[in-house]
N, C-alpha and C positions, 0 to 999 in steps of 0.2 A: 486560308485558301478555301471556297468551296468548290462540292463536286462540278460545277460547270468551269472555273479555272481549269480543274485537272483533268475533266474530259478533252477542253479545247487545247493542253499542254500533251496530253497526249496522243492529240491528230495531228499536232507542229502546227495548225492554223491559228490566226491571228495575231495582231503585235505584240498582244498587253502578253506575254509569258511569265507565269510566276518566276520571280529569282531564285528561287534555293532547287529549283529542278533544271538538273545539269545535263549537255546533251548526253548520248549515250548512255544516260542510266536506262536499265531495264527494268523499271518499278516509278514510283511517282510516290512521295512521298510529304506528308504534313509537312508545313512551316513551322519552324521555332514558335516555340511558346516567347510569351515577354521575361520571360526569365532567361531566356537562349537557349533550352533544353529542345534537345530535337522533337521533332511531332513525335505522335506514337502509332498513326496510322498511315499505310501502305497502301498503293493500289494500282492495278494491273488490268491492261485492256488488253484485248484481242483486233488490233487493226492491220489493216494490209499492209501489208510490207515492215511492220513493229519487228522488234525484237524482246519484245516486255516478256518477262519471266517470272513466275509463283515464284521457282526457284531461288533467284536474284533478291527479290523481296523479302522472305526467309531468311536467308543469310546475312542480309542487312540488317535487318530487324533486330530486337534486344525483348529480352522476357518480357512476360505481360502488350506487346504491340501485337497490334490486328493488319492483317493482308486482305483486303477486299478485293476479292478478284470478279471483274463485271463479264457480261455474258461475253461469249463464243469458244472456243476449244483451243486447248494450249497440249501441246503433243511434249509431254516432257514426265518424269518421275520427281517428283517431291519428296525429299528426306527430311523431313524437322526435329528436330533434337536440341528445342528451346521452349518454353511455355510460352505459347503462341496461340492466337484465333484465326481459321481462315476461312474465312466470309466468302462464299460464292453468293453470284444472282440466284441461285432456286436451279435444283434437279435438272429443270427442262431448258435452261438458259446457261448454264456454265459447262464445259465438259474438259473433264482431262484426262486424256489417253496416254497409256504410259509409254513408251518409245522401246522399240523390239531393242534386246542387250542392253537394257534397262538394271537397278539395284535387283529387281524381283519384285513389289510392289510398285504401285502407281504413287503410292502414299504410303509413305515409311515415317510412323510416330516413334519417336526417342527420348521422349521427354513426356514428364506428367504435367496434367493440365494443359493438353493441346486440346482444341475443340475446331473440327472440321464441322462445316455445315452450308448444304445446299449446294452441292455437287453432283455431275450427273461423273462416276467413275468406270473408264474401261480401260482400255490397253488399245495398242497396236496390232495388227496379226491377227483379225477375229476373221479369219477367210477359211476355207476347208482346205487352202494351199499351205497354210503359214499355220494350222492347225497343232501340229507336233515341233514345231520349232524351237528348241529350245531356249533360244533367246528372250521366248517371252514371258511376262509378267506373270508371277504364278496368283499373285494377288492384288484383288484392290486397292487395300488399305491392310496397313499391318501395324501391331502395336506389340513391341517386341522389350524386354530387356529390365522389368522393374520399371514402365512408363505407368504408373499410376496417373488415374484420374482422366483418362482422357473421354472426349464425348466426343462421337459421331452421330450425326441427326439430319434430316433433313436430306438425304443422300441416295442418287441410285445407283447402285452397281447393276452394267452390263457384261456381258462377254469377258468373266473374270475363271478362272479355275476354281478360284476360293474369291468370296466376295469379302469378308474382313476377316483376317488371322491374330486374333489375338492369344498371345503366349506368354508365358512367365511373368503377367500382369495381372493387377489387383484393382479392384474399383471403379472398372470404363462402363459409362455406359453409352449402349446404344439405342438409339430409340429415330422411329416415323422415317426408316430406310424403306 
């Protein structure tokens, strides 16, 4: 498959739609290899009326596979807790806001060796109404639990309380937030 199949697969325009992407999936995912092995890469637009999900893709997904997520903003909390890549467009082109009564981060790492990069990260509720609310996000990105190794790069944090929380982890680095 390339990227222009799985852009036009993901606007439903055109005849030719690849076969191995089923309706209602909320992700877009590689063709089998010739061996039958599923792809290993995922990818997620932002179009009108979509239902596509970081989420969705993550949880599909299996160690070591990447989630390209292309520009526009996806209002949802991301929990991963699999060694995973997730590829945004670049800071200024991708954004994901974390949704009010949310986990508590926008990005919730569980696993070592995840590697976020090129997200612009906020939350919901950045108004001086929704200010104290307790439903929202206390953080952007969190890296909790013995997740060794993960990397964040590339990344902005807006309108977070805390912009990465890292706790009881060993080895992350972060770097060109």
């Amino acid at each position: 498959q390339t990227l222009t199949q799985a852009h036009t697969a993901a606007d439903g325009v055109g005849p030719a739609q690849p076969d191995h992407i089923l309706p209602n999936n909320r992700y877009i995912r590689d063709a089998d290899n010739s061996s039958g092995e599923p792809g290993t890469n995922f990818y997620v637009y932002d179009n009108p009326g979509s239902t596509m999900s970081i989420q969705a893709a993550v949880n599909a997904a299996v160690a070591a596979n990447q989630i390209n997520v292309f520009a526009g903003t996806f209002n949802e909390d991301v929990n991963v807790t699999k060694q995973l890549t997730l590829q945004g467009a670049g800071m200024t082109q991708t954004t994901v806001s974390g949704a009010i009564g949310g986990g508590g981060s926008t990005f919730s790492i569980g696993a070592s060796g995840v590697v976020v990069d090129g997200f612009k990260i906020t939350r919901d509720g950045n108004t001086v109404a929704d200010w104290n609310n307790a439903g929202l996000n206390s953080a952007g990105l969190s890296v909790q639990g013995q997740s060794n190794d993960a990397e964040v790069r590339n990344c902005d944090f807006e309108g977070n309380r805390t912009a990465i929380d890292i706790n009881n982890s060993n080895d992350n680095f972060v770097h060109n937030n």
